[in-house]
C-alpha positions in Angstrom: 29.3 1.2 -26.5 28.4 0.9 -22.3 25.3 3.4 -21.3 27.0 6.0 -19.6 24.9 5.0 -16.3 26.4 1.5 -16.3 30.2 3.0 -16.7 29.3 5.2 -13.8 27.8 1.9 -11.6 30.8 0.0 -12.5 33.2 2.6 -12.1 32.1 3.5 -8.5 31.1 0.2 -7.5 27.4 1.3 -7.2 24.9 -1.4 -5.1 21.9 0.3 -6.7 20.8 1.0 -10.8 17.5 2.4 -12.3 17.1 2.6 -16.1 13.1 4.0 -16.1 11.1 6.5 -18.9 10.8 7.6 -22.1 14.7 8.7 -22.5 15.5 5.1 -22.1 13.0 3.5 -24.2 14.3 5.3 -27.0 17.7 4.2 -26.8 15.9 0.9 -26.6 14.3 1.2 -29.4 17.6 1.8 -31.1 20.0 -1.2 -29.8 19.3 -4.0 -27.4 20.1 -3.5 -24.1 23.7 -2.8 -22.4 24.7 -6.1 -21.5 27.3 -5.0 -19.4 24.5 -4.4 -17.0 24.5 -8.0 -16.0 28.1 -7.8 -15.6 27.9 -5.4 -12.5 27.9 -8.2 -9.5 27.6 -5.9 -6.6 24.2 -4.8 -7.6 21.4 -5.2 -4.8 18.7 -3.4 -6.7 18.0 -3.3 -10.0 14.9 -1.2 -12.0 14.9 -1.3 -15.5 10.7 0.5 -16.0 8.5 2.4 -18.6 10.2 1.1 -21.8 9.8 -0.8 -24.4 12.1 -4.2 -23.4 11.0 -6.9 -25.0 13.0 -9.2 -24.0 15.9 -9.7 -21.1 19.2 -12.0 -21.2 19.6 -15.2 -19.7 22.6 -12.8 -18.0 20.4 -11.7 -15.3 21.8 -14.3 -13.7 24.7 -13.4 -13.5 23.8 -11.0 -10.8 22.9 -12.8 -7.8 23.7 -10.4 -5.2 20.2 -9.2 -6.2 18.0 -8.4 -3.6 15.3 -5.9 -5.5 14.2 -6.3 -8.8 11.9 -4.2 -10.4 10.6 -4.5 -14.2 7.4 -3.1 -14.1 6.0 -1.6 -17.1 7.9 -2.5 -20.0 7.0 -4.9 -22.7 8.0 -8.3 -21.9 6.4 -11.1 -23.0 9.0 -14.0 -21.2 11.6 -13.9 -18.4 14.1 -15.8 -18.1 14.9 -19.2 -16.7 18.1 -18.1 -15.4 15.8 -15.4 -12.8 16.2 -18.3 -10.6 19.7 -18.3 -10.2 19.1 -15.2 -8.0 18.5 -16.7 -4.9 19.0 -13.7 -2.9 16.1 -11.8 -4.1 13.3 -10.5 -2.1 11.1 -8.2 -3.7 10.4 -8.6 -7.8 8.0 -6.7 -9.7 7.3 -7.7 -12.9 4.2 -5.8 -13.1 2.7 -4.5 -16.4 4.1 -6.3 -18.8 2.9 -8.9 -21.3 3.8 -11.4 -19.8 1.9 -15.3 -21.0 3.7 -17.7 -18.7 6.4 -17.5 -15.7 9.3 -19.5 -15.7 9.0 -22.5 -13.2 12.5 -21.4 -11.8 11.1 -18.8 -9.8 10.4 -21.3 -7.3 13.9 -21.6 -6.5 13.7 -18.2 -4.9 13.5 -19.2 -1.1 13.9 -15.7 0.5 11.6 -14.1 -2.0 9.0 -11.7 0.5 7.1 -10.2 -2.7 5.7 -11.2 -6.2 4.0 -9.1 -8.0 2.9 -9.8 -11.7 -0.2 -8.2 -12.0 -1.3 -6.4 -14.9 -0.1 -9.3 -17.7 -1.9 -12.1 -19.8 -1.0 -15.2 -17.3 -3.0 -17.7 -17.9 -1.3 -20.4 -15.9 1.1 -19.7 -12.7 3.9 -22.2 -11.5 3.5 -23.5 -7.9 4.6 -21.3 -5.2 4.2 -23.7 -2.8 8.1 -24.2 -2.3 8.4 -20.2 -1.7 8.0 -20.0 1.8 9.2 -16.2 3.2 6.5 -15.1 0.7 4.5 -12.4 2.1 2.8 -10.6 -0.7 1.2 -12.5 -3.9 -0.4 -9.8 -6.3 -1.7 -11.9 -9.2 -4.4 -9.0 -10.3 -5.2 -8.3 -13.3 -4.1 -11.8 -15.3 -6.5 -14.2 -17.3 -6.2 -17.1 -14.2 -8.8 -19.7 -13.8 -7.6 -20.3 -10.3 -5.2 -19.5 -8.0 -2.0 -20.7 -8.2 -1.1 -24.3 -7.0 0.7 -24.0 -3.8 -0.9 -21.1 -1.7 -2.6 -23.1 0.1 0.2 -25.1 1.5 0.8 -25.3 4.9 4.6 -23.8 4.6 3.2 -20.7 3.5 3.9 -19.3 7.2 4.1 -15.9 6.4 2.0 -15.4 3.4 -0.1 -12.0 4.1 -1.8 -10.6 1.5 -2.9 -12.6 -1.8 -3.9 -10.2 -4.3 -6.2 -11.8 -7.2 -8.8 -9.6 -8.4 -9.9 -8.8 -12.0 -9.0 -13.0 -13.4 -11.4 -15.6 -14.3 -10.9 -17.3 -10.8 -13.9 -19.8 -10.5 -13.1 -21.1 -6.6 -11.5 -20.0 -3.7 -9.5 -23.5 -2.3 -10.6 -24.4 1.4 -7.2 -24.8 2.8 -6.8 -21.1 2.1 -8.4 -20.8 6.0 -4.7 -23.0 7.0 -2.8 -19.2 6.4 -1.9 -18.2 10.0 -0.4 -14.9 8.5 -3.3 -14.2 5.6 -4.9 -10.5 6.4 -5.9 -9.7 3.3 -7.8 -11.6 0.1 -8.7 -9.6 -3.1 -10.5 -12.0 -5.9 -13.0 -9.2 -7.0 -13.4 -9.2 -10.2 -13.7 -13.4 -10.8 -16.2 -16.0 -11.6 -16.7 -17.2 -8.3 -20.2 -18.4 -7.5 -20.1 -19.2 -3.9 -17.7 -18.5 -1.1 -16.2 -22.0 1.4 -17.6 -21.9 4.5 -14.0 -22.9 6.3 -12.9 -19.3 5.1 -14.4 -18.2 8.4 -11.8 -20.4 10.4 -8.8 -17.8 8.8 -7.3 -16.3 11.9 -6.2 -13.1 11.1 -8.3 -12.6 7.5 -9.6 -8.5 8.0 -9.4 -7.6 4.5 -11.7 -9.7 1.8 -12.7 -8.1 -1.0 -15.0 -10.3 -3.2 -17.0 -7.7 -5.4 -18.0 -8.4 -9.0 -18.7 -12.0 -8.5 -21.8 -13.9 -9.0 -22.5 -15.3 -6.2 -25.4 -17.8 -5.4 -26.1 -16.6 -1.6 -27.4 -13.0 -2.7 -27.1 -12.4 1.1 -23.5 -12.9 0.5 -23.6 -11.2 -2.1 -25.1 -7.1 -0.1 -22.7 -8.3 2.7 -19.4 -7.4 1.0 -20.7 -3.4 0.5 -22.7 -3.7 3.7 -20.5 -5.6 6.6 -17.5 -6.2 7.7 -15.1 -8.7 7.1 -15.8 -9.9 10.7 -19.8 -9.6 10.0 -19.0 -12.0 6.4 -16.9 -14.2 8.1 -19.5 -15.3 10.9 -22.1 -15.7 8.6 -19.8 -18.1 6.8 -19.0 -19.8 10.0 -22.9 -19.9 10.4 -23.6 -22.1 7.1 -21.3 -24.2 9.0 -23.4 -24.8 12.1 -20.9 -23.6 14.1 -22.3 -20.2 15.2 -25.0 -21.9 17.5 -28.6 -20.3 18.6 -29.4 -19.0 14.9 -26.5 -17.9 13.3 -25.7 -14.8 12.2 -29.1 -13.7 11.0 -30.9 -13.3 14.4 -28.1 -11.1 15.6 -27.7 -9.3 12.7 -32.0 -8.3 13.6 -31.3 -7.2 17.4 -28.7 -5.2 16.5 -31.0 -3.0 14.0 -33.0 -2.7 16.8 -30.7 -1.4 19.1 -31.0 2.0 20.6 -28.1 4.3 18.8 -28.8 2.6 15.4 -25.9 4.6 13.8 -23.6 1.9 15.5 -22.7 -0.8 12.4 -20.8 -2.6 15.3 -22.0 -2.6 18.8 -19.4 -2.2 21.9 -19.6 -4.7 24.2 -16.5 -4.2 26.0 -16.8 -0.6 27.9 -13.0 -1.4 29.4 -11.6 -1.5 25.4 -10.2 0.9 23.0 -12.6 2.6 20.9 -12.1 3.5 17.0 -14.6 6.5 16.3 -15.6 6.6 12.5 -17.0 9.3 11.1 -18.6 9.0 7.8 -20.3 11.4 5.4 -22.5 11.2 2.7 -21.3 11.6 -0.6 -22.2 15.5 -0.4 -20.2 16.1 2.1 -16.7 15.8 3.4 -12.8 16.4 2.2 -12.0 15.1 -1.0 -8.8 14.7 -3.1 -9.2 15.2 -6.8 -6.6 12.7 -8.1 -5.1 13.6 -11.6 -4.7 10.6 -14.1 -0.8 11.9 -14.4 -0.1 10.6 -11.4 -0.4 6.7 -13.0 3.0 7.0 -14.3 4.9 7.4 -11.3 3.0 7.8 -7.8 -0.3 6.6 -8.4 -2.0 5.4 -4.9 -3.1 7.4 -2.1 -5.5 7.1 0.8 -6.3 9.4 3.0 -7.8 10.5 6.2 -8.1 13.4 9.1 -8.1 12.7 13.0 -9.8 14.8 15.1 -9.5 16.5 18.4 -6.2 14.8 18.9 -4.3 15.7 22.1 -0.1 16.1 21.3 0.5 18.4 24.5 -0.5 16.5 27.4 3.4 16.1 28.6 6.2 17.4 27.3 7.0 14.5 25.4 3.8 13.6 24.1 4.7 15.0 20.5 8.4 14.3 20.4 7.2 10.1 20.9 4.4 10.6 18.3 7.3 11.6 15.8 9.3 9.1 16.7 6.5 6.5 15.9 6.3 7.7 12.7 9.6 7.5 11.9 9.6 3.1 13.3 6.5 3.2 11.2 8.4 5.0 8.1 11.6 2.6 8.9 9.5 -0.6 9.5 6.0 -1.0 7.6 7.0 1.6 5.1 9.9 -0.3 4.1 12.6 2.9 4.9 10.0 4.7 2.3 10.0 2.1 -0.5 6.5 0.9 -0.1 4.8 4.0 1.1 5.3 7.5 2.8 3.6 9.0 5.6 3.0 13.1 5.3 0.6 14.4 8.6 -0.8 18.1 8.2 -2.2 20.4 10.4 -6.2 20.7 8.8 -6.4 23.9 10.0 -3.4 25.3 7.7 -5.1 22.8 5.0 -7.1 24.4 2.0 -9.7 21.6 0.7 -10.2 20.3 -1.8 -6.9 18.8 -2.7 -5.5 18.2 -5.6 -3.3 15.0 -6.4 -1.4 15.6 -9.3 2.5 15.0 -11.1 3.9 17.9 -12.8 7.0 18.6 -14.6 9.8 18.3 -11.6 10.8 22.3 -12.0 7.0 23.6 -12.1 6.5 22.0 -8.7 7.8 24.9 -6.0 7.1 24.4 -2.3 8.6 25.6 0.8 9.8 22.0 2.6 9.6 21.3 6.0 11.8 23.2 8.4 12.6 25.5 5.7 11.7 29.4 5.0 12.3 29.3 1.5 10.7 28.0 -1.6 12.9 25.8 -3.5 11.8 24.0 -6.9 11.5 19.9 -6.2 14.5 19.5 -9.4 16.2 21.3 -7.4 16.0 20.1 -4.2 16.1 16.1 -5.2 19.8 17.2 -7.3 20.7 18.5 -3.8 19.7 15.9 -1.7 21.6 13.6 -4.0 24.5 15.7 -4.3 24.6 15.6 -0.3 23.8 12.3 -0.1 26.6 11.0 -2.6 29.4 13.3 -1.0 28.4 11.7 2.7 29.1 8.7 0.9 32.0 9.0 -0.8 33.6 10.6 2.4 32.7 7.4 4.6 34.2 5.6 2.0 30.9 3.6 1.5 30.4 1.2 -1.3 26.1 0.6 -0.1 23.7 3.2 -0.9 22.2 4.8 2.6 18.2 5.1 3.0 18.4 8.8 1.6 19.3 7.4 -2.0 17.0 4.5 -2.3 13.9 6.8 -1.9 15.5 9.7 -3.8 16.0 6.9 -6.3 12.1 6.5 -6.8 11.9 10.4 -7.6 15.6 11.3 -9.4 15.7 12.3 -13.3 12.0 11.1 -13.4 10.2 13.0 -15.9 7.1 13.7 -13.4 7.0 14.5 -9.9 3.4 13.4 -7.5 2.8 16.3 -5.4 -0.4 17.1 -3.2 -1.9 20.6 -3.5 -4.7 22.9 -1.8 -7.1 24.8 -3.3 -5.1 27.5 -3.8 -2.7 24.9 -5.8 -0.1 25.9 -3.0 1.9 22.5 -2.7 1.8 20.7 0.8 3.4 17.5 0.0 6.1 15.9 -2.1 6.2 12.5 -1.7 8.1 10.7 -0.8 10.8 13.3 0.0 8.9 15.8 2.4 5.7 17.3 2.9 5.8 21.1 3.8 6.6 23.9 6.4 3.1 25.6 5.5 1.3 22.3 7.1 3.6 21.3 9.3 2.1 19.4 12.6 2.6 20.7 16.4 2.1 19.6 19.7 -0.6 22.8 19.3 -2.5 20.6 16.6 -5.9 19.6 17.2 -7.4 18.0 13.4 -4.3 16.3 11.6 -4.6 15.3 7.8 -2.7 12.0 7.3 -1.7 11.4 4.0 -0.4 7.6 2.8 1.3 7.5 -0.6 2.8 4.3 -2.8 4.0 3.1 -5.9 3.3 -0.3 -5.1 -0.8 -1.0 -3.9 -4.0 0.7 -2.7 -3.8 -1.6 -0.3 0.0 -0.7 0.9 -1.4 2.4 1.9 -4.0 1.6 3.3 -2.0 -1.2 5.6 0.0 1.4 6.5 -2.6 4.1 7.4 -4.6 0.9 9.7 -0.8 0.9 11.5 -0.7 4.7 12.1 -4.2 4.9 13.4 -3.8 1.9 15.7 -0.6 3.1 17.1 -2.0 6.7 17.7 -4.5 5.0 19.2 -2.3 2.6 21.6 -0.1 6.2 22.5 -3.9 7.3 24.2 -3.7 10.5 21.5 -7.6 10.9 21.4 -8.7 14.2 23.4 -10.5 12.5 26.4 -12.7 9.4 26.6 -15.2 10.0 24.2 -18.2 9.0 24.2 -20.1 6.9 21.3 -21.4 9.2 19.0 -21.6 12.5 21.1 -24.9 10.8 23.1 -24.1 7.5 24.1 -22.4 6.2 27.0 -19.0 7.5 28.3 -16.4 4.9 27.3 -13.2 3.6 29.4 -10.0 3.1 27.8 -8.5 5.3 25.0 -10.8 6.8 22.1 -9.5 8.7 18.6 -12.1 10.0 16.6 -11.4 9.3 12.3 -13.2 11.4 9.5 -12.9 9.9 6.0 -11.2 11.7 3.3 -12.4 10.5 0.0 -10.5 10.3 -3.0 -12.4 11.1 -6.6 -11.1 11.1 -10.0 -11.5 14.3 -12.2 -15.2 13.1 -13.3 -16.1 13.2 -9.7 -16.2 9.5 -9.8 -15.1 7.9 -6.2 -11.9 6.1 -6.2 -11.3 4.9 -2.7 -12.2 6.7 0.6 -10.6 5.5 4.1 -11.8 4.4 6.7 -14.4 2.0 4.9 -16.2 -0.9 6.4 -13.6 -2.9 5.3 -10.7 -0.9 7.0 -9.4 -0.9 10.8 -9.9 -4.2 11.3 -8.3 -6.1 14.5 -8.1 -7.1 17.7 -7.2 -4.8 21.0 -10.1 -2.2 19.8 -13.5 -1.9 18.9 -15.0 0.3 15.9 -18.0 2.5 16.2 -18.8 3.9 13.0 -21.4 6.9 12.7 -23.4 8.2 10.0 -23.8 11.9 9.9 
């Protein structure tokens, strides 16, 4: 007999299905899957997650109105052939699986944006090189020798962000510097032994993480927990020859000597934008305690806190900033489906803070623009009770943006939430953070909180785009000046505290900004050790 979620799909035309958790794995572990699945055509997203599928039907495709697949977490060992029959498909996730080979059809996806197969036993990869609207390649996690054939190529226009790290990757091509779009590189993790020199020619490479490698240059080697991107790349562009009068190393001397040696990276442009960095010890500072829970179904977050921030100067200073976030939540944030912003005021904020997920009606909270406490079951059936009669009475056949983030959350067994100390919630991502927290134009320190299913380093693209554009909107209270004693500074200036986020041992996770963060051009960084 149909799955009573598929009769409902087909009945109402639905764009949009998500078979995820334990209730479904056990009906799996019963009888095969519902093959009337692949007989809904006017699907656009698909998540079957968290189960035990071994195996799918060549049927998938059958749907080729696809636009979002997600199979993350399951049990698969193959996919497919017929995948690449779905040639409108964008984003697939076929994360966490155990997976041994892909299916060379793939390649036939032409508008494909994201591939993400991290987290299986690949050994070998087909060539992407014939994928050219792909902008995020997350690899991670595999048994790879190298990275896969085609990356490289000079179609890859738009590829952004090539995610390798924890493989058995023994070389990093040269051509890789021919990316005009690549930002960020992750092979930490691998067997590389030395680093090309030509890397240093990538244009707009601010992110490359190369930890866990033995590498030959030992100097190399400290750089990647000690510089910048920037500061790696121009020594690379040094064992070129191209860096002229001594390289790197002579530089990197007279800037230790400097007066104001708390400055990692001098200012040499008084007219530009300054980026104020504040960072603390490991003794001090806010810290998140993030739960293990969360792993199953919101498991990244970064955060940070701004300070002496300036929302009142004219009457629409704060009414523009929240209509930045929302482009930011509508464009980088993918309408919510990548990541969620939440922005507190610190001074309502009880630290430390707790990320945890809890059973959905344990979790009580007060949500924005509301006076009374509501349980988060209840306020996600709502939501989609609203959201489905809306719907229904514009006759629609497409989900709206409302249902494909309540999506991520509805009948999910756990709900993330953010708490104080007082284990008061302040955020439920990604639906709403709360009233208790709530931002105004009054608010001097603001807590910025970045959440995602998909990448650490999702959230932390889209925290570098808030910060920049709270920068660009002149936010910062006054010039500044560098480090409290230096100079005054033209331009705009917004001061950034890390947050760090620790497991329950205590043990570090991430903390934001790092070296490694905020980088760019239109600003300069000062970073200061307290």
């Amino acid at each position: 007999m149909s799955w009573e979620e598929v009769i409902t799909a087909k009945k109402e035309h639905r764009h949009e299905l998500v078979l995820s958790g334990a209730e479904i794995s056990q009906r799996l572990a019963k009888k095969e899957l519902d093959e009337g699945i692949f007989d809904l055509g006017a699907l656009n997203f698909l998540e079957i997650s968290k189960t035990c599928l071994v195996t799918l039907s060549e049927s998938l495709g059958k749907l080729t109105n696809l636009t979002n697949l997600q199979l993350r977490g399951n049990k698969l060992t193959s996919l497919p052939a017929s995948v690449g029959k779905l040639t409108k498909l964008k984003f697939f996730d076929a994360s966490s699986n155990e997976l041994q080979e892909l299916p060379d059809d793939i390649s036939e996806l032409k508008e494909l944006e994201t591939l993400n197969v991290s987290c299986n036993s690949l050994t070998s990869f087909l060539h992407i090189g014939s994928l050219h609207r792909l902008h995020i390649l997350d690899c991670s996690h595999n048994q790879l020798t190298a990275l896969p054939d085609g990356t490289a190529s000079a179609d890859m226009l738009h590829l952004a962000q090539v995610l390798a790290s924890n493989n058995s990757i023994e070389d990093i091509p040269a051509d890789l510097s021919d990316l005009p779009s690549l930002k960020t590189l992750d092979v930490e993790n691998n067997k590389l032994t030395v680093l090309p020199p030509e890397l240093s020619g990538c244009p707009k490479l601010h992110s490359f993480n190369y930890r866990g490698n033995k590498l030959k240059d030992r100097r190399v080697a400290k750089m990647m927990d000690q510089c910048s991107t920037k500061a790696v790349l121009d020594h690379l562009r040094g064992q070129m020859g191209k860096s002229g009068g001594g390289g790197g190393k002579g530089k990197g001397k007279k800037g230790k000597g400097k007066k104001g040696a708390g400055f990692v990276e001098e200012v040499n442009e008084l007219s530009e934008n300054i980026m104020n960095v504040l960072r603390f010890p490991d003794s001090s500072g806010v810290e998140v305690h993030i739960s293990p829970s969360v792993a199953d179904c919101r498991p990244y977050i970064v955060c940070c806190i701004v300070r002496s921030l300036d929302l009142s100067s004219n009457v629409n200073t704060f009414k523009k900033f929240i209509q930045a976030q929302t482009k930011l939540h509508d464009g980088v944030c993918e309408k919510r489906q990548a990541a969620t912003i939440a922005t507190h005021d610190l001074a309502s904020v009880k630290s430390p803070l707790k990320y945890d997920a809890k059973v959905p009606a344990t979790i009580s909270l007060v949500p924005l623009f509301r006076s009374k406490e509501i349980t988060a079951d209840q306020m996600v059936a709502k939501l989609w009770q609203e959201a489905e009669d809306y719907r229904r009475e514009k006759k629609r056949n497409t989900v709206s943006g409302i249902h494909k983030y309540l999506s991520m959350v509805h009948e999910r067994p756990l709900y993330a939430c953010l708490m104080d100390n007082d284990g008061t919630v302040i955020s439920f991502p990604p639906i709403t953070n709360c009233e208790i927290t709530k931002i105004s134009k009054d608010t001097k320190d603001m807590l910025i909180e970045v959440t995602s299913t998909l990448t650490l380093d999702t959230c932390k693209k889209v925290l570098d785009e808030m910060l920049k554009m709270m920068l660009e909107m002149g936010l910062g209270e006054g010039s500044g000046a560098a480090g409290g004693d230096g100079p005054l500074l033209e331009g705009q200036t917004l001061t950034v505290e890390q947050v760090k986020i620790v497991d329950t041992e205590g043990i570090m996770k991430v903390v934001y900004p790092s070296r490694q963060d905020l980088q760019g051009d239109g600003f300069k960084i000062i970073k200061n050790y307290e």
